[in-house]
N, C-alpha and C positions, 0 to 999 in steps of 0.2 A: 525819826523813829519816835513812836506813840511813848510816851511816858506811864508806866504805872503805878500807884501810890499803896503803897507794903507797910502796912503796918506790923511792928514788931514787939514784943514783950521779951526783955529781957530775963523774965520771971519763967515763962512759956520751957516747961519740957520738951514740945515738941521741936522745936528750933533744931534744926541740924546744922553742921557743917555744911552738905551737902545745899544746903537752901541759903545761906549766907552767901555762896559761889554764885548761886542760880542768880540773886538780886544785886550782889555785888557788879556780877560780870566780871570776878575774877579769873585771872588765866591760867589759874594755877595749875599744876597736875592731877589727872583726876584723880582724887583720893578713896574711888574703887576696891584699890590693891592694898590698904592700910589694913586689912583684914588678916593678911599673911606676912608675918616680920620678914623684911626685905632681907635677911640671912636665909632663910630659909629658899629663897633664890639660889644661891651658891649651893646649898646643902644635896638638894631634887637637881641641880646641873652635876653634883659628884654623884649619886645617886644612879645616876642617870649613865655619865660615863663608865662605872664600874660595871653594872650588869649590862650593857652595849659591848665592852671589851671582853665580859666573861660570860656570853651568852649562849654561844656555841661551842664553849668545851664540852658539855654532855654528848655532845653530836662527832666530837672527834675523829672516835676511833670506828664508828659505823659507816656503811656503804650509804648515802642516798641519792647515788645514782645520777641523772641527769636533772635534777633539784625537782620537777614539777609535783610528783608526790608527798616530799618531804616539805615545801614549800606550804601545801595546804595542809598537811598536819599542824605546820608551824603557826597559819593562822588562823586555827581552829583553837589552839591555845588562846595565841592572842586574844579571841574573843570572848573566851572561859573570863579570862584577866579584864576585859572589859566589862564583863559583867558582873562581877564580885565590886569594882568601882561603881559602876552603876546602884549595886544595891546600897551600897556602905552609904553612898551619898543620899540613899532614900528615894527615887527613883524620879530624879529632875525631867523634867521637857526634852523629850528626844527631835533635834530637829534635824531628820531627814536630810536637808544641805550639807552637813558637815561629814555625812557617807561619802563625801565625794573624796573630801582630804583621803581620806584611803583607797577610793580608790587607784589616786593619781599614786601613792605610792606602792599601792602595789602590780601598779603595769610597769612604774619602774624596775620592781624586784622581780618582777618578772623576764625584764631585756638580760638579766647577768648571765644567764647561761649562753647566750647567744656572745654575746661582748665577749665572754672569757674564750669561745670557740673561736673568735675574729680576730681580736687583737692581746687577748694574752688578760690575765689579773691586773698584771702591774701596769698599765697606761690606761686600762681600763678604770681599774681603782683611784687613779690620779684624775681623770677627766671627770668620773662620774662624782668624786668626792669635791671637787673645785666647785662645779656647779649647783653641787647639792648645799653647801656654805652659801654660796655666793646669792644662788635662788633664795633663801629663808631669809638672809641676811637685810638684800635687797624691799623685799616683802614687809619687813618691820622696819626698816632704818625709813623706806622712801613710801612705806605706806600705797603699795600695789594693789590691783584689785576688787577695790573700794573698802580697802580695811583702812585706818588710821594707821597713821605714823607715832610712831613711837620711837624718835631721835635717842642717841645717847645721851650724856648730858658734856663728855666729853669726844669731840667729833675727830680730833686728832691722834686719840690715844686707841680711840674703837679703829680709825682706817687700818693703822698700825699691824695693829691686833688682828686684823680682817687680811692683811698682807701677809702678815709673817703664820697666819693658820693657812692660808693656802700653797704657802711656800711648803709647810711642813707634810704636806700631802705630799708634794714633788718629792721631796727628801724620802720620806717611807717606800714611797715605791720602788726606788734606788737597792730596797733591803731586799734580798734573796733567802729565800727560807730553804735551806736543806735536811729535806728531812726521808725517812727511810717509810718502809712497808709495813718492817718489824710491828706488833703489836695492833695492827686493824683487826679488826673483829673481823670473821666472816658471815658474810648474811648469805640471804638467797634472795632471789628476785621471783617472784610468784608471776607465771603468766594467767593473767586472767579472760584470755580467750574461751570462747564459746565451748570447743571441742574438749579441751583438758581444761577445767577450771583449779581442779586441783594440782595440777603439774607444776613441778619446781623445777627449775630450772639453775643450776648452780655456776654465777659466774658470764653468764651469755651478757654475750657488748660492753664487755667490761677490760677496757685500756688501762695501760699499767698505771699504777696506784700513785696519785697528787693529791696535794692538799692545798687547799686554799683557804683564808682568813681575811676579815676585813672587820667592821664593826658590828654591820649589817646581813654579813654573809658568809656563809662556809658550806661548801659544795666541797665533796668528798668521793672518790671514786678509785677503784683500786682493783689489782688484781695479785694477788701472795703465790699464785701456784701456776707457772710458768710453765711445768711438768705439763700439768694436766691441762693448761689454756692452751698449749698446741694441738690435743686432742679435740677438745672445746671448739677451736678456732675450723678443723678440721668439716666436724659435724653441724656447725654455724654455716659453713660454704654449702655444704650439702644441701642443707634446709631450704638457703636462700637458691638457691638452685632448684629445688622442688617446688616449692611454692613461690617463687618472685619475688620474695619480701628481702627490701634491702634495709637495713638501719641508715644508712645515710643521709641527711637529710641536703637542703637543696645548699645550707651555708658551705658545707663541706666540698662541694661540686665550682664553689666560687672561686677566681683565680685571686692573687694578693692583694693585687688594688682595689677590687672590688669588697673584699673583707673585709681591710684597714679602714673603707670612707663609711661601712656601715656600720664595725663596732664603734668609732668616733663619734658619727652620730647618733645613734643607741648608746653610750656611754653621756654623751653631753645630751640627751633628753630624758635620761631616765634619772642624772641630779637634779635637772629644775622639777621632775615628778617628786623626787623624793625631798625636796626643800620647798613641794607645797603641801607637805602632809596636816600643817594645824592652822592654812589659811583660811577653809572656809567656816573653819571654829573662829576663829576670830573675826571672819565677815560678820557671823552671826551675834556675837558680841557687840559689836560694831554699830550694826547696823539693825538689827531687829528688837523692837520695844518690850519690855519687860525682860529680856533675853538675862540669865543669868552671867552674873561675872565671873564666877568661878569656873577654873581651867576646867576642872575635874569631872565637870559637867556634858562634857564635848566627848569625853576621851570615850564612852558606847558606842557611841553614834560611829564615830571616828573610824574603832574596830571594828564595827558590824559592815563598814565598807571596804575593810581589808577583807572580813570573810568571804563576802557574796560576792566582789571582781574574784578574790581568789578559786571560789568553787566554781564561778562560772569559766574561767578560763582553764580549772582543770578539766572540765566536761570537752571543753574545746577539745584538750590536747588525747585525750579518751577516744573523741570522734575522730578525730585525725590520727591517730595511730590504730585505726579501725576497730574499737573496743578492746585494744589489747595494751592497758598503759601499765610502766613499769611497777608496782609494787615494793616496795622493800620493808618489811614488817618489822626488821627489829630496828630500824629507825624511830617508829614509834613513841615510844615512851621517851627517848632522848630529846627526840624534836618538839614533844608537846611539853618537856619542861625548859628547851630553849623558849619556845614561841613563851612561854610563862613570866620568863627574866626577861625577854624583851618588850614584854607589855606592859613591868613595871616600869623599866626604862623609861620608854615613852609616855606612862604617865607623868613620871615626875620630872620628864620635859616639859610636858605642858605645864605646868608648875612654874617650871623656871620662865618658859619664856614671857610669862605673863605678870611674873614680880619684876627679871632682869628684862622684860624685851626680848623679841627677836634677835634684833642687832646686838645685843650681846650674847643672849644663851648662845645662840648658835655657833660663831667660832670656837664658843668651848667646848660646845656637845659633839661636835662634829671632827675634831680631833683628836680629844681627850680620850675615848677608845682604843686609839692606835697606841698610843702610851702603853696602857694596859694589857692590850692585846700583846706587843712589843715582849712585854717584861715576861707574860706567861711563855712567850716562844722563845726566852732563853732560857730562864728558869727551870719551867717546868714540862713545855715538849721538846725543850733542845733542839727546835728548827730553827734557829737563828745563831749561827757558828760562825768562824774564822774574823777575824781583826779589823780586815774590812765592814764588815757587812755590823761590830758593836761599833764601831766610830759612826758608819752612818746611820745606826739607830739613836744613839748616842745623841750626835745631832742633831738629830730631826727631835726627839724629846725636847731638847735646848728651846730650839726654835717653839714646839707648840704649847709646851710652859710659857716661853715668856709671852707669848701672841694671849694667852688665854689671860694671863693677869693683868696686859693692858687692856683687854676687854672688858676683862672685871672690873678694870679703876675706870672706864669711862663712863660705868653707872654711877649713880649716889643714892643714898634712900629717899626716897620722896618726902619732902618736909608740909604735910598737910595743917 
């Protein structure tokens, strides 16, 4: 290796740190990240968890139907939220690549309607959340993709930690939520076909009233009046009768085993989509020159590829249901200030994973929700009842506390 002769002034302002590594051929850690006090990791990873597990209560008590409407409301926010970051930060380098991390998650968020219709929330929620740890996880600890690695600094306390979070997934889905009809709002479902554009429709394809939760998602669908759903259901035969149109789609027509092996796999490919939502933010970091360090930078880009997969795949579901796709109007406003809480969320993910790493934020982002979420379904919607069902929340809390704190002790601050 050629030698080259550096002369140095100890006197010299411009000397940096950065340039003593360069000529040393120090190993040290890049000292990048010394811009954000390594607490402030921890702070944007609680941050993070709180509006994840409290993101979807605005959206509770509303109908949004079979998710696809409510879905692109939600990130239509998102991108409101990205773009309020984008300006604060003064309006950095948007690089095109890093549209893609959204995209990948949101064809994930896209498979849950499907998954929940195959194999149920609860094994659905366990598969897709395993993989979705496990995919981010992998990504920063073993450096995938052509991103850098970014090791803990403790490798035994992170496995740990990576263990007992994916264990704590298993345990949640264990939890049964019972919860009643009482208090759903009623909406209407607007058909927006050609002939009656104005026509409401009150009620149509609408199975009796579930609820579902996770950190990521809440699909809501309900029916209060029984009375009149038999009449409904009556004049819904009719229709399909007259004109040929069945709601059915082809998953519903599938026998068991062919559900189970495709929500399975549609649950385990839509966590590694959604555990590579901030990889090509950080390819680009990585790997492209002058590329900013700063998370916050990415998080535009990031959103504008949730929006555009997402509006293109609603147009899909538009053309496919022959210009006549569900509407639910008073989800609305609910949803565009979920999608709102969830874009802080994920900003101040990328925050975390960029002070703590992948390999650490993630076990804690990726569980810490369910906690939250957990505590609001006793507290305060009282879908989580009887003796059984606090022991195994109970539990599985135990377990994602302590999974998360060894994660958290297998960082250290970087000593630059």
């Amino acid at each position: 290796m050629a030698s080259t002769a550096v002369t140095m002034s100890t006197a010299g302002p411009d000397f940096t740190t950065t340039d003593f590594m360069n000529v040393t051929g120090s190993t040290a850690p890049n000292c990048d990240k010394s811009d954000i006090p390594f607490f402030w990791g921890f702070i944007t990873a609680a941050i993070a968890i709180l509006f994840y597990g409290t993101n979807f209560a605005p959206v509770k008590k509303f109908d949004t139907g079979d998710g696809m409407f409510f879905q692109w409301v939600l990130c239509i926010a998102i991108w409101c939220s990205g773009l309020v970051v984008q300006a604060i930060r003064g309006s950095p380098t948007f690089y095109p690549l890093a549209m893609l991390g959204g995209l990948l998650w949101e064809t994930g968020n896209i498979c849950v309607v499907p998954i929940i219709k195959t194999i149920g929330l609860g094994l659905g929620l366990c598969i897709w959340g395993m993989t979705n740890l496990l995919s981010g996880w992998a990504t920063g600890r073993f450096g995938l993709f052509g991103t850098k690695s970014d090791p803990p600094d403790n490798d035994v306390l992170n496995d740990i930690g990576v263990i007992l979070a994916v264990s704590s997934a298993v345990i949640f889905a264990m939890v049964k939520n019972e919860v009643s009809s009482s208090g759903i709002d009623h909406t209407v479902t607007v058909d927006v076909s050609e002939d009656s554009p104005l026509l409401q429709n009150s009620g149509h394809h609408i199975p009796p009233y579930t609820s579902t939760h996770t950190e990521n998602h809440d699909i809501i669908v309900f029916d209060n009046d029984r009375a009149r759903g038999n009449s409904i259901n009556q004049m819904e035969k009719d229709k399909i009768k007259r004109d040929g149109n069945d709601d059915s789609t082809f998953i519903d027509k599938l026998n068991p085993t062919s559900k189970r092996i495709i929500g399975v796999s549609l649950s385990a490919v839509s966590g590694v989509f959604y555990g590579q939502l901030f990889t090509p933010a950080i390819y680009v970091q990585d790997n492209y020159d002058g590329a900013s360090s700063n998370a916050l930078d990415y998080v535009f880009a990031t959103f504008t590829g949730i929006l555009a997969s997402s509006t293109v795949y609603f147009l899909i579901y538009a053309a496919f249901t022959g210009n006549n796709p569900k509407v639910y109007p008073r989800a609305i406003l609910p949803g565009f200030l979920s999608g709102l809480m969830w874009g802080v969320a994920t900003a101040s993910w990328f925050v975390a994973n960029k002070v703590l790493s992948e390999a650490v934020a993630f076990p804690i982002v990726t569980t810490g929700p369910g906690v939250v979420a957990s505590i609001l379904g006793v507290l305060v919607f009282k879908e989580i009842q009887g003796r059984r069902n606090i022991l195994i929340l109970l539990c599985g809390m135990t377990v994602t506390i302590t999974g998360s704190v060894l994660a958290g002790l297998s960082k250290k601050a970087s000593k630059c």
